[in-house]
C-alpha positions as YAML, in Angstrom:
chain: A
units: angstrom
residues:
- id: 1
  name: UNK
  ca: [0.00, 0.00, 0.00]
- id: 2
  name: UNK
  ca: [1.16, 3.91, -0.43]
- id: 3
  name: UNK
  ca: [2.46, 5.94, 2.72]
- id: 4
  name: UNK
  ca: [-0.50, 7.81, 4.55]
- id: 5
  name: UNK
  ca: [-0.31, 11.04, 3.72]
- id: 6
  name: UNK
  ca: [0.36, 12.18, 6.94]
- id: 7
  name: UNK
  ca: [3.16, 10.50, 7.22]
- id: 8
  name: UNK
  ca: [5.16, 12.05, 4.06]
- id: 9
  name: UNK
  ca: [7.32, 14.55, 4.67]
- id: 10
  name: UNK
  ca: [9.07, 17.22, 2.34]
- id: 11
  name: UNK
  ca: [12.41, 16.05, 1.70]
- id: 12
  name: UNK
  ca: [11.38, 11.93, 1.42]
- id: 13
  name: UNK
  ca: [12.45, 10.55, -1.56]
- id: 14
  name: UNK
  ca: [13.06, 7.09, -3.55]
- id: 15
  name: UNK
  ca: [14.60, 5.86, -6.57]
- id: 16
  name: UNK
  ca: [14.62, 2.89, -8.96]
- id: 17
  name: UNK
  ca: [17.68, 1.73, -11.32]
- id: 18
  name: UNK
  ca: [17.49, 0.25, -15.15]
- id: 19
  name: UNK
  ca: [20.28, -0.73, -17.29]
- id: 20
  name: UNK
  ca: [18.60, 0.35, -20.49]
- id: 21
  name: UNK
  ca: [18.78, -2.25, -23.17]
- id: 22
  name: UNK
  ca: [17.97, -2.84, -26.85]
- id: 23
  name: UNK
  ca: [15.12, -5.44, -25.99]
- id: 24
  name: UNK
  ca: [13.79, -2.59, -24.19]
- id: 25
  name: UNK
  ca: [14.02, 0.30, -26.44]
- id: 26
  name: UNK
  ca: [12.46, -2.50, -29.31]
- id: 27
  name: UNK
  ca: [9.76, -3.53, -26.83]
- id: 28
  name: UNK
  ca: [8.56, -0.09, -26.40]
- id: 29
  name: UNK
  ca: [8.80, 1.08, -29.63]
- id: 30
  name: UNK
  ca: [6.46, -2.26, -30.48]
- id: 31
  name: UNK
  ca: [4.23, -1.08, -27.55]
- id: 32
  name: UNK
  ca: [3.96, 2.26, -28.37]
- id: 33
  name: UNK
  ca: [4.05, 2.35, -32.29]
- id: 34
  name: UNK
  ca: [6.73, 4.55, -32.21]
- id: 35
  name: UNK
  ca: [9.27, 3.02, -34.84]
- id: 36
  name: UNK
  ca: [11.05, 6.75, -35.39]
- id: 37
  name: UNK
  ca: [14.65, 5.01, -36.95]
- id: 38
  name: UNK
  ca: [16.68, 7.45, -34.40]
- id: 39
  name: UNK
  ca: [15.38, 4.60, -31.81]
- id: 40
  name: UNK
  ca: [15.68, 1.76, -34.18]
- id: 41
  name: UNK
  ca: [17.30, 2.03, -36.62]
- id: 42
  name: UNK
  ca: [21.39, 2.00, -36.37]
- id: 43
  name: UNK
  ca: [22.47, 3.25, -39.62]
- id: 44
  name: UNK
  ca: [20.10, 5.97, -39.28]
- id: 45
  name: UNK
  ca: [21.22, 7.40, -36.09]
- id: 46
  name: UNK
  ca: [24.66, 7.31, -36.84]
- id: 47
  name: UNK
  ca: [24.39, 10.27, -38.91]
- id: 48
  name: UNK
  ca: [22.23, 11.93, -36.63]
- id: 49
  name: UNK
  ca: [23.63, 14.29, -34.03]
- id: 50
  name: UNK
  ca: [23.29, 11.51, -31.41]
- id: 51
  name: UNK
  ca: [25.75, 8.87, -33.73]
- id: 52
  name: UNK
  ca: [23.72, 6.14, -32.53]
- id: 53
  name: UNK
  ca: [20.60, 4.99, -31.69]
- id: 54
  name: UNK
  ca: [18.59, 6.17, -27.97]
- id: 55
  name: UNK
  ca: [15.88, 5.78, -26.06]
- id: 56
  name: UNK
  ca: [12.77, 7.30, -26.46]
- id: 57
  name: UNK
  ca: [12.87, 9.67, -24.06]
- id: 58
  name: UNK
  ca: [9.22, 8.97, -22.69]
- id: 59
  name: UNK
  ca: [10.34, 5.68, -21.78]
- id: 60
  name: UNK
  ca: [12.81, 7.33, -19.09]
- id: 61
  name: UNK
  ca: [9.43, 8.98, -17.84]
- id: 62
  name: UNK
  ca: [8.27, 5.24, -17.22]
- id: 63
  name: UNK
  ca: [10.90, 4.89, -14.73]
- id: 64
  name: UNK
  ca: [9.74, 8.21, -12.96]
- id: 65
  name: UNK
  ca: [6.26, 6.24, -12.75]
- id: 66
  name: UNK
  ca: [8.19, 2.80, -11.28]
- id: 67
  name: UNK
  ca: [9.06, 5.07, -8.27]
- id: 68
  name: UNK
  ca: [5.86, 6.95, -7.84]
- id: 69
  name: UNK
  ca: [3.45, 3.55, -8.04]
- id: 70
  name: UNK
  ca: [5.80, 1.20, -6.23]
- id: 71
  name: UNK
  ca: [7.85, 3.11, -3.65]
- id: 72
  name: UNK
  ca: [7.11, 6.43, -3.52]
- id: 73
  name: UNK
  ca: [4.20, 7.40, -2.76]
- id: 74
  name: UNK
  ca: [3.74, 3.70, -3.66]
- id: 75
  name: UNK
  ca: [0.66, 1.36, -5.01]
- id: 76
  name: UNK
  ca: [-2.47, 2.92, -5.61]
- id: 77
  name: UNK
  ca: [-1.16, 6.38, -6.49]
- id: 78
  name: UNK
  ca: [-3.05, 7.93, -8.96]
- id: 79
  name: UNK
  ca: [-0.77, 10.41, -11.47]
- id: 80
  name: UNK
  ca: [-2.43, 13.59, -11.86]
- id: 81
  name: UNK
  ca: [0.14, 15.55, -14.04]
- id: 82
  name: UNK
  ca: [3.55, 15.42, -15.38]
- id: 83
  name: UNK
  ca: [6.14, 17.87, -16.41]
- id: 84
  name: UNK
  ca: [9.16, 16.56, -18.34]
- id: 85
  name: UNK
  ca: [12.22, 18.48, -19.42]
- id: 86
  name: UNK
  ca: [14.76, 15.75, -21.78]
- id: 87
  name: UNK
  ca: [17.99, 17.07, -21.27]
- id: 88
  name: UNK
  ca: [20.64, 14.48, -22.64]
- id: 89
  name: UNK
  ca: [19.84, 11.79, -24.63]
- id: 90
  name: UNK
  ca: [19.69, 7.88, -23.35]
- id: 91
  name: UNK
  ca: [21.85, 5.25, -25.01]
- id: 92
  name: UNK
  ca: [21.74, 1.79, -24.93]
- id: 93
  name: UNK
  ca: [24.03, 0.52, -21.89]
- id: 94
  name: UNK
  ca: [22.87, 3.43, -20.17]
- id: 95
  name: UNK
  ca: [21.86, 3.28, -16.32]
- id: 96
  name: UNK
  ca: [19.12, 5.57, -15.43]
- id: 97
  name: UNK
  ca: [18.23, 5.90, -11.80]
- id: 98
  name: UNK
  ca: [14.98, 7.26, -11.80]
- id: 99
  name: UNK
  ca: [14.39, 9.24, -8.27]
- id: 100
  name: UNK
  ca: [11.48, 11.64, -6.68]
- id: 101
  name: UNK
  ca: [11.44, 13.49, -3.81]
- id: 102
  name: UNK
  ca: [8.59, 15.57, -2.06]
- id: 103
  name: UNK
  ca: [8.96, 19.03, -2.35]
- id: 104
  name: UNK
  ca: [4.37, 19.65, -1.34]
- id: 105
  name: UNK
  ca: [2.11, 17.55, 0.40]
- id: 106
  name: UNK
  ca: [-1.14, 18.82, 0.44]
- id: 107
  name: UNK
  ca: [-3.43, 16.88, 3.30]
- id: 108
  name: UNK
  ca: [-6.55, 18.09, 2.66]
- id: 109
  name: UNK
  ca: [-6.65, 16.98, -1.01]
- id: 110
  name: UNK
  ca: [-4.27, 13.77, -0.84]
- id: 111
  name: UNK
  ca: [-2.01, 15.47, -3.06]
- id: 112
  name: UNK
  ca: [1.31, 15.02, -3.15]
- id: 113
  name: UNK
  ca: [3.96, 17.32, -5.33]
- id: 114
  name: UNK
  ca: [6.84, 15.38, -6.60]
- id: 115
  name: UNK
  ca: [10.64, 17.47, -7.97]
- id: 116
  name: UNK
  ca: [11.49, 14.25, -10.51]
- id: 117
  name: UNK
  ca: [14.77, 13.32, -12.25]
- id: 118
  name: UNK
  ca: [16.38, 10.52, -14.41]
- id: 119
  name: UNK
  ca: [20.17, 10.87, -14.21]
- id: 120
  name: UNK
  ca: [22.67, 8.41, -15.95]
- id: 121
  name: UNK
  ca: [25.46, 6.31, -14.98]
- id: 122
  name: UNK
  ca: [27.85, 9.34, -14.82]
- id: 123
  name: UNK
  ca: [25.17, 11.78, -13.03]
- id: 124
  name: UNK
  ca: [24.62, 13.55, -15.98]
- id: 125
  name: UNK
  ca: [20.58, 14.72, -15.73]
- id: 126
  name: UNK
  ca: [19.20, 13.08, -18.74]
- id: 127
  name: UNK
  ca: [15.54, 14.19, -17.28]
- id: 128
  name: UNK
  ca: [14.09, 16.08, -15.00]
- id: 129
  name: UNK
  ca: [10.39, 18.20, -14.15]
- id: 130
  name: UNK
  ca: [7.76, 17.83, -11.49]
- id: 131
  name: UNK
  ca: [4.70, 15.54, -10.71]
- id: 132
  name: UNK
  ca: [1.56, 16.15, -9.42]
- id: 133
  name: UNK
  ca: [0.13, 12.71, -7.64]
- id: 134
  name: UNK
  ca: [-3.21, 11.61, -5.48]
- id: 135
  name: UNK
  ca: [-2.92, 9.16, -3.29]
- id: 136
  name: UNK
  ca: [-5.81, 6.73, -1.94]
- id: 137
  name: UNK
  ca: [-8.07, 8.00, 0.70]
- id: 138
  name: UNK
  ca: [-6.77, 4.81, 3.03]
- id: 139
  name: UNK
  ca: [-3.61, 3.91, 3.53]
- id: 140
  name: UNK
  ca: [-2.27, 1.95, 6.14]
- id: 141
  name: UNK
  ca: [2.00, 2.69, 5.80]
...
């Protein structure tokens, strides 16, 4: 179950780790229907700007959402909103830790605000933006 809201504080925060793989970028490309060749397409993206292929970066948002429904504020939290800023592109091989961290809780309305980030294996901000989350009326954490 979620934390109770009154038992989040600003300042609590929680993170989640993927090595990013080809399977994966394929997978959500097949998922998604988004086959644009800088993701999948090798030859392509070697002439692009990024000189191989990279994630999309809404998948890197997915990790954002691993945190938020599993560990922080946890199951049963309900995304409201979503700001995303891509700031450096994701390769395959790439580590993203995915992390949140309170920075509002509003009691009254079992809202919670969330600063979010995605950095990479060298701690290089790949993402970052804020989230807006409800969480269930009853929770026992």
């Amino acid at each position: 179950m979620a934390y109770s809201i009154d038992k989040l504080q600003i300042g609590d925060s929680a993170e989640f780790s993927k090595t990013v793989t080809e399977a994966d970028i394929y997978g959500f490309a097949s998922i998604t229907g988004d086959f644009n060749p800088i993701h999948i397409d090798e030859s392509y993206a070697q002439k692009s700007i990024f000189k191989s292929p990279i994630a999309h970066g809404i998948l890197s948002a997915g990790f954002i959402s691993a945190v938020i429904g599993n560990k922080l504020p946890g199951p049963g939290t309900v995304y409201l909103k979503q700001e995303l800023n891509f700031r450096f592109p994701i390769h395959i091989g790439d580590t993203i830790t995915a992390r949140v961290e309170i920075i509002d809780v509003d009691v009254a309305a079992q809202v919670v605000t969330l600063l979010t980030t995605c950095r990479n294996q060298n701690e290089v901000v790949v993402l970052d933006g804020q989230a807006l989350v409800k969480l269930p009326r009853s929770s026992p954490k």
